[in-house]
Backbone as a chain_set.jsonl record, in Angstrom:
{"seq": "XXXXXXXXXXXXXXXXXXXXXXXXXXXXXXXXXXXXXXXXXXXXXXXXXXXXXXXXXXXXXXXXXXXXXXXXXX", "coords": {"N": [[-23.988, 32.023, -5.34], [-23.54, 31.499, -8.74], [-24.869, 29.81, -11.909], [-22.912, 29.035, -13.346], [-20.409, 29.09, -11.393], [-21.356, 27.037, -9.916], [-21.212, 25.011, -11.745], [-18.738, 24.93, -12.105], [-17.462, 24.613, -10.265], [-18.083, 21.922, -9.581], [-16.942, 20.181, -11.678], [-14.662, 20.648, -10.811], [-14.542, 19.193, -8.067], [-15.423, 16.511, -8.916], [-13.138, 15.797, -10.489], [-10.874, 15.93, -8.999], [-11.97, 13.925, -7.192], [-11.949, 11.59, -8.921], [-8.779, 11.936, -9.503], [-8.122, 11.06, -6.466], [-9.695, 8.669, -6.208], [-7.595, 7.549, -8.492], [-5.082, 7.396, -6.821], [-5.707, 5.908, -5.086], [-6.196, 3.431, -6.029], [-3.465, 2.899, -6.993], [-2.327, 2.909, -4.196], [-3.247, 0.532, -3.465], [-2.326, -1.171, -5.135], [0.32, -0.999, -5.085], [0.583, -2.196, -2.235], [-0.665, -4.637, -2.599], [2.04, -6.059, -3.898], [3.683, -5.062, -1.898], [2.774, -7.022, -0.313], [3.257, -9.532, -1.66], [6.084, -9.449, -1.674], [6.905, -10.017, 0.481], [5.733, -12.193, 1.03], [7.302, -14.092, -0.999], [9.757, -13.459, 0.337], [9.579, -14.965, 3.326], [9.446, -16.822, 1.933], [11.735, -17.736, 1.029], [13.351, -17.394, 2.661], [12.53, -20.085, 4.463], [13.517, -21.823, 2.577], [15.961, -21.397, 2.895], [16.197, -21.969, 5.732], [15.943, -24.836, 5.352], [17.74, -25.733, 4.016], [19.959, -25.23, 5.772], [19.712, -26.402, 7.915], [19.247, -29.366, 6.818], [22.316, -29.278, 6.381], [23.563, -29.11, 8.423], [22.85, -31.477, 9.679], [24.033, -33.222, 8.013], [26.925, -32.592, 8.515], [26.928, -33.364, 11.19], [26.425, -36.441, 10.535], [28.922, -36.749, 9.631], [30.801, -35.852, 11.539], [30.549, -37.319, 13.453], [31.076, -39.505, 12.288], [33.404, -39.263, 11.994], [34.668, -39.122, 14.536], [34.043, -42.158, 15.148], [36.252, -43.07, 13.972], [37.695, -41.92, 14.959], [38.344, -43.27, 18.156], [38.317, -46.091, 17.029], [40.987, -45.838, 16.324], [42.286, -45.849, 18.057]], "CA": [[-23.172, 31.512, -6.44], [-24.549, 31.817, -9.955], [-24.729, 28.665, -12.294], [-21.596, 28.487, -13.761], [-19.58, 28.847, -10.455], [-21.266, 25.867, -9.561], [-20.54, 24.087, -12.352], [-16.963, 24.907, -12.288], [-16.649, 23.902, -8.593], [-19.024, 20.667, -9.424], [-15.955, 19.768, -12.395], [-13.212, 20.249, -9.587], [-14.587, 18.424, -7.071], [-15.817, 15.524, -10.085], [-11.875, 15.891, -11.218], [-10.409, 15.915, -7.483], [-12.309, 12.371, -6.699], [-11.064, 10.992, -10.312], [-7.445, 11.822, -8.856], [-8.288, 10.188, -5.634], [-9.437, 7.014, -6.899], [-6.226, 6.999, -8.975], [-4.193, 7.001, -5.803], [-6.441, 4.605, -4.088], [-5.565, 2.282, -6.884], [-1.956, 3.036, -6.832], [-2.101, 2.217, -2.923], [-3.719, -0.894, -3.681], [-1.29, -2.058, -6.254], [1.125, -1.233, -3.81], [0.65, -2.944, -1.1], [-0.19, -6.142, -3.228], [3.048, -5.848, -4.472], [4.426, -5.587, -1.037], [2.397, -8.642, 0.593], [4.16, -10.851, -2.895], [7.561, -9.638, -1.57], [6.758, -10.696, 2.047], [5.679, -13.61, 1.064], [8.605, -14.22, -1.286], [10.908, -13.23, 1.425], [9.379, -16.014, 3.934], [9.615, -18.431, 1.341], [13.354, -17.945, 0.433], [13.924, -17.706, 4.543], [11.984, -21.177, 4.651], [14.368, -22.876, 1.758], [17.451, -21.111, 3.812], [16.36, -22.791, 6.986], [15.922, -25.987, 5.443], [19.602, -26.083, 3.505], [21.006, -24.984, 7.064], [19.108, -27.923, 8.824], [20.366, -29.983, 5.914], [23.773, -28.932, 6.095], [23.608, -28.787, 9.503], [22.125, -32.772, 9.61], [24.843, -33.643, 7.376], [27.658, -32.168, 9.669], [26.681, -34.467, 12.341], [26.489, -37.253, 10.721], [30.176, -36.81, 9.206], [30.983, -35.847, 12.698], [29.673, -39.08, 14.005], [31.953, -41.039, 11.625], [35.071, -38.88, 12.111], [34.479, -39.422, 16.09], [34.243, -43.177, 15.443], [37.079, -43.286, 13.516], [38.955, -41.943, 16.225], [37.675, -44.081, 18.64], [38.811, -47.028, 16.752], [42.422, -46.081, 16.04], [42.793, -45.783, 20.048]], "C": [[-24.041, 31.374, -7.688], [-23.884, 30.103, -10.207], [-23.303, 28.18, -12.685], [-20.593, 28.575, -12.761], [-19.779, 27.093, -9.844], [-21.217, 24.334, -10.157], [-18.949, 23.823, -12.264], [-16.543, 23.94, -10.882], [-17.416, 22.524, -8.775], [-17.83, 19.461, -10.605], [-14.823, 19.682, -11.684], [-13.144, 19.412, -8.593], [-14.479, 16.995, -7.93], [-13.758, 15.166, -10.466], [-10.563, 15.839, -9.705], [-10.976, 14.109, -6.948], [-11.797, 11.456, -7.794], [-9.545, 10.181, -9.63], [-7.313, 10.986, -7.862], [-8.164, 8.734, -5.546], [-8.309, 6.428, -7.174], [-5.138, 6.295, -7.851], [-4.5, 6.305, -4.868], [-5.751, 3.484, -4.568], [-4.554, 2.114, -6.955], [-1.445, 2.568, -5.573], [-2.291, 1.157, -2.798], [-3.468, -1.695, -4.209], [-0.171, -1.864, -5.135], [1.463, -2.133, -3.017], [0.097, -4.151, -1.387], [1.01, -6.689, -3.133], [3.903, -6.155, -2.937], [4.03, -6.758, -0.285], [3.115, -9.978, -0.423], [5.104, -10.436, -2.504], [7.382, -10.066, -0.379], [6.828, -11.455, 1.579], [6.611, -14.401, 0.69], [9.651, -14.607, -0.401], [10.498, -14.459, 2.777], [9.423, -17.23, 2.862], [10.674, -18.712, 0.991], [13.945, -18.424, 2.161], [13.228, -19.511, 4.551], [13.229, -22.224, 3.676], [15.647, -22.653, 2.238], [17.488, -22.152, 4.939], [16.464, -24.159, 6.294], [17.222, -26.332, 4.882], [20.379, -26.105, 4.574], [20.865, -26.447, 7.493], [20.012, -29.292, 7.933], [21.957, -30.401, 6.392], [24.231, -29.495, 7.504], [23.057, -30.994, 10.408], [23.586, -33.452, 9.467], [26.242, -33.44, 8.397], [27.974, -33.048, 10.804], [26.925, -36.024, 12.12], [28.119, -37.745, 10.41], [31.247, -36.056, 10.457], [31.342, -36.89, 13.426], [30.623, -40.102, 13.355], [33.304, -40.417, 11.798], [35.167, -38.961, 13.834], [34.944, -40.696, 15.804], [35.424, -43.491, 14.858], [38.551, -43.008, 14.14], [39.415, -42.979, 16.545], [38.271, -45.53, 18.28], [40.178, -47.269, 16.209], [42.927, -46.091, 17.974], [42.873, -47.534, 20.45]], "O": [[-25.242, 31.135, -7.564], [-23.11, 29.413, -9.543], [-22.75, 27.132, -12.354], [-19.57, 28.05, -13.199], [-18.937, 26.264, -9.5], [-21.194, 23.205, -9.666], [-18.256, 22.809, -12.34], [-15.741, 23.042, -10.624], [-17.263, 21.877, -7.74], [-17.834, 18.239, -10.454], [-14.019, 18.766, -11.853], [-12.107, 18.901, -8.172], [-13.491, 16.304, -7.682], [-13.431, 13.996, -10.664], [-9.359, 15.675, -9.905], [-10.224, 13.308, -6.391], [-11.157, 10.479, -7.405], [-9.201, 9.027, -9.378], [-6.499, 10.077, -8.026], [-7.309, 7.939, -5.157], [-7.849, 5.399, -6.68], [-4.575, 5.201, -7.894], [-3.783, 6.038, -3.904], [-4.985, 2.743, -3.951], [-4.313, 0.908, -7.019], [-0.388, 1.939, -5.537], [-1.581, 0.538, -2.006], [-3.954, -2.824, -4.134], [0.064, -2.787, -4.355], [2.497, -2.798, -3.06], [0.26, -4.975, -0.486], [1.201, -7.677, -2.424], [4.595, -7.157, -2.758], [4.856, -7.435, 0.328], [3.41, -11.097, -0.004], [5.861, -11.236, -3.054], [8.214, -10.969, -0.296], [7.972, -11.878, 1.408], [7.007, -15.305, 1.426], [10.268, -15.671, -0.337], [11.567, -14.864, 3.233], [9.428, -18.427, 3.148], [10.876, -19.856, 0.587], [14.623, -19.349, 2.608], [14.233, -20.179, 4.794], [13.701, -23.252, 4.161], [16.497, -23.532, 2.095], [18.39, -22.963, 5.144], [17.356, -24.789, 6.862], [17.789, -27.314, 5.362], [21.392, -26.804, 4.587], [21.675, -27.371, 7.427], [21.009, -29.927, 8.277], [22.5, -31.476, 6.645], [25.19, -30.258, 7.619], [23.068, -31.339, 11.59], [24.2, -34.034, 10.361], [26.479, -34.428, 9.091], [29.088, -33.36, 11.225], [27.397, -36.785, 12.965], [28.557, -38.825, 10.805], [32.41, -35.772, 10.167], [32.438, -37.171, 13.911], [30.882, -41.232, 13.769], [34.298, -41.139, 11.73], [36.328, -38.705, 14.152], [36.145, -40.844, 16.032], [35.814, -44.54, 15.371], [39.705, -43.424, 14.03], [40.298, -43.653, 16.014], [38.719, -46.174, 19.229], [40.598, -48.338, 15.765], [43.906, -46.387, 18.66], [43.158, -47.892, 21.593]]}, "num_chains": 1, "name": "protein.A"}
């Protein structure tokens, strides 16, 4: 290979790892990106469960008083 072949191929390879990088970085923004929507997504599921529980608390105790209210018309 004379000199300037191996410059040319020494600018493609140089210009080929460039590109690389890029899409390293692009994978790596990525998948940031998706560990903040995970996380997101367990933290909305976490404020769901606790409105259910809530709700689900509440239920019982208005349960509990429509039972006794039976209960005491008998």
């Amino acid at each position: 290979m004379n000199d300037s072949m191996v410059e040319s191929r020494e600018q493609e390879l140089k210009q080929e790892i460039i590109e690389l990088k890029a899409k390293i970085d692009k994978l790596r923004l990525g998948r940031r990106i998706l560990m903040n929507l995970l996380v997101l997504q367990e933290q909305q599921q976490l404020v769901q469960l606790q409105e259910l529980e809530l709700m689900v608390s509440s239920l019982k105790e208005h349960n509990a008083k429509l039972r006794k209210m039976l209960l005491c018309k008998d």
